[in-house]
C-alpha positions as CSV (number, residue, x, y, z in Angstrom):
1,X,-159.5,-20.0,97.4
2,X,-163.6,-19.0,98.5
3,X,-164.0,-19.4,102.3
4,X,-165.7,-22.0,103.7
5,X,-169.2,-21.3,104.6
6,X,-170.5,-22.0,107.7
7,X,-173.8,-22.0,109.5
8,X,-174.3,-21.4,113.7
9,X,-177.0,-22.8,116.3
10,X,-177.5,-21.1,119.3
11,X,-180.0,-21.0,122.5
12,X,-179.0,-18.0,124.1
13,X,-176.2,-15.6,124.5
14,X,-174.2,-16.9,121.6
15,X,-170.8,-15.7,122.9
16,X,-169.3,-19.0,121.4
17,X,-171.1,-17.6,117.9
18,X,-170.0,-14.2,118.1
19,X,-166.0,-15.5,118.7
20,X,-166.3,-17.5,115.3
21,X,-168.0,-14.0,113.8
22,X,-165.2,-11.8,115.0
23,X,-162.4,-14.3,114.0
24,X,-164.1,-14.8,110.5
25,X,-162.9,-11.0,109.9
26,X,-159.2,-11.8,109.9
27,X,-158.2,-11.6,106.4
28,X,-156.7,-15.2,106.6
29,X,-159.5,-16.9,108.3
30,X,-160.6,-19.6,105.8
31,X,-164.4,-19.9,107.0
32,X,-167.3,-17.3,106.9
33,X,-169.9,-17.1,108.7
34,X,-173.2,-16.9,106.6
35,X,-176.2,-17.6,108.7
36,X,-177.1,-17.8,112.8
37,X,-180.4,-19.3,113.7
38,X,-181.5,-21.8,116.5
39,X,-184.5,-22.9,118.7
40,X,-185.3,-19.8,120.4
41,X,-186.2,-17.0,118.2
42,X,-185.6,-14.6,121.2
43,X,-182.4,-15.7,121.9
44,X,-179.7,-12.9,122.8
45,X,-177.0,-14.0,120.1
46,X,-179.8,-13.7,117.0
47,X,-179.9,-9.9,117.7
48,X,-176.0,-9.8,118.3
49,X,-175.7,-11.3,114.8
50,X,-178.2,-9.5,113.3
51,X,-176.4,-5.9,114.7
52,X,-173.2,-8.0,112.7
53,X,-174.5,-7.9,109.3
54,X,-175.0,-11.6,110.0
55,X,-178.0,-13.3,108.5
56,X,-180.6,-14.5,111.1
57,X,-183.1,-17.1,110.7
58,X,-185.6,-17.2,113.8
59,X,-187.7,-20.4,113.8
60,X,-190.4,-20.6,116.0
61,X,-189.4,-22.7,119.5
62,X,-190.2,-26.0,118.7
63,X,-193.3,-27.9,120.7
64,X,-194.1,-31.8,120.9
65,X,-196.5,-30.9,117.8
66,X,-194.3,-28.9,115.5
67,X,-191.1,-31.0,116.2
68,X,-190.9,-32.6,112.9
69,X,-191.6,-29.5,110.8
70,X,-189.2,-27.2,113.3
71,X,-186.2,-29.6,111.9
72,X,-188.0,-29.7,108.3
73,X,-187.3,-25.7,108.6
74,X,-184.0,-25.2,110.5
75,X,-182.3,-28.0,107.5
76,X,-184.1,-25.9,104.7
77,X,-182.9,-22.1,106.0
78,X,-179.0,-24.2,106.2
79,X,-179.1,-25.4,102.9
80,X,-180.7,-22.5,101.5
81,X,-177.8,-19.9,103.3
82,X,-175.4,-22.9,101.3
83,X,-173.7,-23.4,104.3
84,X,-171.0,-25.9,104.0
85,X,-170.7,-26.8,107.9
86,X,-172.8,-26.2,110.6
87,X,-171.4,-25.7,114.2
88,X,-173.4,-26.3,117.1
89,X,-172.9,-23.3,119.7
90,X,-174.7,-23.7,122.4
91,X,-177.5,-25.3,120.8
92,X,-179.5,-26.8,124.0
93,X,-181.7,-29.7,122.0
94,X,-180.9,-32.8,121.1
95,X,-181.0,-33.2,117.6
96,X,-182.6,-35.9,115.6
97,X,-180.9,-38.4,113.8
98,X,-182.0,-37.6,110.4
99,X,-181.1,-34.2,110.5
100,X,-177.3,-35.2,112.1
101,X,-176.8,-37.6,109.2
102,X,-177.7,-35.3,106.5
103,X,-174.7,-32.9,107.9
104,X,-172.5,-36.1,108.7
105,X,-168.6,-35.2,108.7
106,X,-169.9,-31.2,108.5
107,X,-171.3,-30.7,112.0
108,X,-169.3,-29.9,114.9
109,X,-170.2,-29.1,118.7
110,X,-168.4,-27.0,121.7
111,X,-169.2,-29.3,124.9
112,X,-167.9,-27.9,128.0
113,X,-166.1,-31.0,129.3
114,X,-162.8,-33.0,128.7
115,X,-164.6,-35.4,126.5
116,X,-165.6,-38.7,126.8
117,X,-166.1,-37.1,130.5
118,X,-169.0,-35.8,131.8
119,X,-171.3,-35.9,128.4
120,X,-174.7,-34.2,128.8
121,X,-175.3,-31.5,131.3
122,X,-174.2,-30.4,134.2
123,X,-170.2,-31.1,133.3
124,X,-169.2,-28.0,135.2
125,X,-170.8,-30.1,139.0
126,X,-169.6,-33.2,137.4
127,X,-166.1,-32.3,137.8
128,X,-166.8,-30.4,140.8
129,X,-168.0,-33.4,142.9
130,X,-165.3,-35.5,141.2
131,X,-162.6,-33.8,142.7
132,X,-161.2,-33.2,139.3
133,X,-158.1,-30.9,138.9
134,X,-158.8,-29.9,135.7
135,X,-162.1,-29.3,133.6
136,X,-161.9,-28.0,130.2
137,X,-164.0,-28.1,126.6
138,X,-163.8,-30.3,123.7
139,X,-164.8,-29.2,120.1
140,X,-166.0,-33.0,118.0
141,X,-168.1,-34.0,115.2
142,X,-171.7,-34.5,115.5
143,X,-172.9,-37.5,115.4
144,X,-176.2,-39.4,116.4
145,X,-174.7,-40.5,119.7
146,X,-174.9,-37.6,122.2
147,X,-171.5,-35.8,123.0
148,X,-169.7,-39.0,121.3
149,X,-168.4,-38.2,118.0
150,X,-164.6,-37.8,116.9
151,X,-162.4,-35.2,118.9
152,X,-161.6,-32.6,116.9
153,X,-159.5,-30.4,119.7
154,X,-159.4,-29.7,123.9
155,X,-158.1,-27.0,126.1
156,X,-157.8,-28.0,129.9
157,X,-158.7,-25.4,132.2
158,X,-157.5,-25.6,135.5
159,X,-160.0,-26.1,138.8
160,X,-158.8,-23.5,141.5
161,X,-159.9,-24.3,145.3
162,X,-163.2,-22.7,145.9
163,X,-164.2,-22.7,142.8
164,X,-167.7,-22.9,141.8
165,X,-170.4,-23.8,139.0
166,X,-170.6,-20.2,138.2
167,X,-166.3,-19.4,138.7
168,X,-165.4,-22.3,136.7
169,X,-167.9,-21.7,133.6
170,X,-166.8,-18.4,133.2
171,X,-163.3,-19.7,132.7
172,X,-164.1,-22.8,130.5
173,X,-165.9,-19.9,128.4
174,X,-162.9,-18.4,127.9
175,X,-161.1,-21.3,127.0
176,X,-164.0,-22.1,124.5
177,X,-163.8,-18.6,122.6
178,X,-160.2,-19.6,121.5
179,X,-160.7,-23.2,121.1
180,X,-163.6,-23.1,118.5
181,X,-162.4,-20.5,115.9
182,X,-158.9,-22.2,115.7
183,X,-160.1,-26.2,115.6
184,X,-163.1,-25.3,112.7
185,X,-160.4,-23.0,110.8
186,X,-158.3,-26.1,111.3
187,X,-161.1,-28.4,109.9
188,X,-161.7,-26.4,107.4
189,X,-158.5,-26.5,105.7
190,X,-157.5,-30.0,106.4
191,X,-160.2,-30.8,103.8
192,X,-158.2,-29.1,101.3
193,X,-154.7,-30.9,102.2
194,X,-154.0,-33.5,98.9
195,X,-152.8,-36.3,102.1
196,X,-156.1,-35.6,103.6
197,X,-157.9,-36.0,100.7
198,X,-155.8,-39.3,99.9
199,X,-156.5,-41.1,102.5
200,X,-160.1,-40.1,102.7
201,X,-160.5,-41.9,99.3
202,X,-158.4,-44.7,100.6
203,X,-161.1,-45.2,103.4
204,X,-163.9,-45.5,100.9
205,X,-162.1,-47.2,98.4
206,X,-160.7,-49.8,100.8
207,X,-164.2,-51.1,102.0
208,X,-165.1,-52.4,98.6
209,X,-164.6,-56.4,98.1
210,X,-161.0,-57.3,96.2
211,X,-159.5,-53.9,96.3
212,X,-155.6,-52.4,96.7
213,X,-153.7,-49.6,96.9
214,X,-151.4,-48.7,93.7
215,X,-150.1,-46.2,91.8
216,X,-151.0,-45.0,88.7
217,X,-147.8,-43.1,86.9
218,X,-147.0,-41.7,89.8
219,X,-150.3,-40.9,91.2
220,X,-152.1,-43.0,94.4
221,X,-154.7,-45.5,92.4
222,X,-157.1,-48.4,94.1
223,X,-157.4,-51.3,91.9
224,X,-160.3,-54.2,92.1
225,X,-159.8,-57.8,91.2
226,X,-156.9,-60.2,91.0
227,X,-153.7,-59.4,90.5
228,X,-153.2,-60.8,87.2
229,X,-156.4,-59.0,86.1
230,X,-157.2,-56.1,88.4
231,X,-158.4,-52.6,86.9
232,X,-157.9,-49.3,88.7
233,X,-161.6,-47.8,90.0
234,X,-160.2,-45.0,91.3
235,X,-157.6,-42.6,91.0
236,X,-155.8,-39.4,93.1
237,X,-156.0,-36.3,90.9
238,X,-153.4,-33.8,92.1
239,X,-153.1,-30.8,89.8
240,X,-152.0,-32.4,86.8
241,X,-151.1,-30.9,83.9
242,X,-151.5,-27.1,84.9
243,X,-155.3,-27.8,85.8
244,X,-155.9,-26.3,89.3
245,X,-157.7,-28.9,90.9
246,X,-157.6,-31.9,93.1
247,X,-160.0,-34.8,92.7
248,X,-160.5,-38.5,92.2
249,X,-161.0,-39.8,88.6
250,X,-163.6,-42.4,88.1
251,X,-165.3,-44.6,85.7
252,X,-168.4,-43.1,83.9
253,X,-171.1,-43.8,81.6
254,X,-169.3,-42.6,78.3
255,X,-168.3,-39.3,76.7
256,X,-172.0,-38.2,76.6
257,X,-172.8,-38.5,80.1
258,X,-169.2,-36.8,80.8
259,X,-170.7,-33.9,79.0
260,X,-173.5,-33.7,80.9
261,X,-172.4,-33.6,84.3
262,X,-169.9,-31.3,83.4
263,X,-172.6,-28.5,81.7
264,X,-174.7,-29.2,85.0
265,X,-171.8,-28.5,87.2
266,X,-168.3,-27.4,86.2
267,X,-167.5,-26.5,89.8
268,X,-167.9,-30.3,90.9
269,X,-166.9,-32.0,87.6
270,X,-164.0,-32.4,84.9
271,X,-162.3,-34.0,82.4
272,X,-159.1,-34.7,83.2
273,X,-156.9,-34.1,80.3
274,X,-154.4,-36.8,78.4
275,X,-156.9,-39.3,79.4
276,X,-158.8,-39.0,76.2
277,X,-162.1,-41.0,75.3
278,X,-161.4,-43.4,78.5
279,X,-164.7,-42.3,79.9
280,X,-162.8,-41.4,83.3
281,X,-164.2,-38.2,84.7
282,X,-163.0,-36.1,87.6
283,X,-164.6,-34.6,91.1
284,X,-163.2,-31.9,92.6
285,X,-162.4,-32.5,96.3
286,X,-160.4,-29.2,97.2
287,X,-162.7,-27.2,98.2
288,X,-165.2,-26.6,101.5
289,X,-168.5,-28.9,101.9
290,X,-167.4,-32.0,99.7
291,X,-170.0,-34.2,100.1
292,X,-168.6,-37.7,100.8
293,X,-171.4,-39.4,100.6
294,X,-171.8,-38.5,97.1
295,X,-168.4,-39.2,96.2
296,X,-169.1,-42.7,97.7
297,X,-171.3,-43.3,95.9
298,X,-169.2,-42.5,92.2
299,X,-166.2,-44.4,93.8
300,X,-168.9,-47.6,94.1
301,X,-170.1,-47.0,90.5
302,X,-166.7,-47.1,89.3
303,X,-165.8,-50.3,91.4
304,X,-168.8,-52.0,89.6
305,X,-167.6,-51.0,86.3
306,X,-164.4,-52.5,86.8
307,X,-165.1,-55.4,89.1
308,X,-164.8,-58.7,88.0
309,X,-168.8,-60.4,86.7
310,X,-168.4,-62.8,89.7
311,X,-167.9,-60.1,92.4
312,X,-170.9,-57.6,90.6
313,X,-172.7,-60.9,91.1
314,X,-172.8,-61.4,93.9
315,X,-173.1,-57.9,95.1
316,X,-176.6,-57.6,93.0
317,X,-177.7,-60.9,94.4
318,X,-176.9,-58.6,98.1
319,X,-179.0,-55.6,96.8
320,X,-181.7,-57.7,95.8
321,X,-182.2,-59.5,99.1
């Protein structure tokens, strides 16, 4: 299965960077890394990459002025390197809102505290003058909310007496180096895991008005409507029939459109087979960089199409106001 491709933003050293580099090269690491770039084109880690055979964006250090365009930029150079997650390693800005939820579920941060402790700066004093007995670093999802998203993993690391800012950093570094690699190859994969992938569905599918969980010969369905009239909308795909794919069927716009998409893009599309002329057409979901928001929006589509006129009523009547 391709590796999972996977961008890095630094400030400085980039010793958090060149751990994900070096564990990349094990032959059953499921992640490359494809691109290192950041907010300081000086920084030490570009030219560490760079001596790596790593590709190196350096972007101008961003002023009050050139803000706006410095993101514009740094969100191009990602998507052009077709990274599939970006990991925030050492990155010292605060990143705009935007340009979190245009990588939202595919951005993830080192922060060099037990998390929800001590978010921001200065964690290392934090714990320090808290009399903590451990410190530690947390690896989580990016989200708008500084240092707040989902935990993805933590390592403790213990506080000795005497210790100091720079004792205790040097430590939590360590601890960090072997965190990170393990908890984005972890991420990674779970992505790929047909339970994952199930109830990821089940979470968008769920939302929707009138809808239920039920199987479909065997395979995990969501139905819409009553239950004396309900329709499945969506429907589990897991490597039927000999195909090699996992994915969720979903209502189209007939045969012809089927066709289309799947010219367009027969690595995110197919048609699953012994469904015939049903208009149901599948979307991968096993492999790196799904984006959910996309497949939200199909699951939604398909809902309307097999929703009953009342609930598409009053849904458009929503939309409209």
């Amino acid at each position: 299965m391709p590796k999972a491709r996977v961008a890095v933003l630094i400030s400085g050293r980039g010793t958090n960077m060149a751990a994900l580099v070096y564990a990349s090269r094990a032959e059953d690491c499921p992640y490359e890394v494809v691109l290192v770039s950041g907010d300081r084109p000086d920084a030490e880690g570009l030219a560490l990459a760079e001596a790596e055979g790593v590709p190196v964006t350096r972007l101008p250090t961003p002023t009050k002025a050139t803000r706006d365009q410095f993101y514009r930029d740094l969100d191009a150079a990602l998507r052009d390197s077709g990274a599939h997650y970006v990991v925030l390693a050492g990155l010292m800005r605060i990143l705009p809102d935007a340009f979190v939820e245009g990588w939202a579920g595919r951005m993830i941060n080192i922060h060099p505290s037990l998390l929800p402790k001590y978010r921001g700066l200065g964690t290392y004093q934090a714990a320090l003058d808290a009399g903590d007995s451990v410190a530690g670093c947390t690896v989580h999802l990016v989200t708008p909310e500084l240092d707040a998203g989902p935990v993805l993993g933590q390592t403790e690391v213990a506080i000795l007496p005497g210790d100091t800012i720079d004792t205790l950093s040097n430590r939590v570094r360590i601890a960090e180096h072997q965190l990170l690699p393990r908890t984005l190859a972890d991420y990674v994969t779970r992505e790929r895991d047909p339970a994952w992938i199930k109830a990821r569905i089940g979470e968008i599918a769920l939302t929707l008005p009138e809808t239920r969980f039920k199987t479909s010969h065997g395979s995990p369905g969501w139905k819409v409507g009553s239950p004396s009239s309900d329709k499945f909308f969506a429907i589990l795909w897991q490597r039927h029939h000999g195909e090699d794919s996992i994915g969720v069927l979903v209502k189209c716009g007939g045969q012809d459109e089927m066709a289309q998409l799947i010219d367009a893009d027969p690595d995110l599309y197919f048609r699953p087979q012994y469904y015939g002329p049903s208009d149901w057409i599948g979307i991968r979901l096993d492999r790196a960089g799904v984006d959910w928001g996309h497949v939200g929006e199909w699951i939604e589509r398909s809902w309307r199409v097999c929703a009953p006129a009342r609930l598409t009523r009053l849904m458009k009547a929503a939309d409209e106001f």
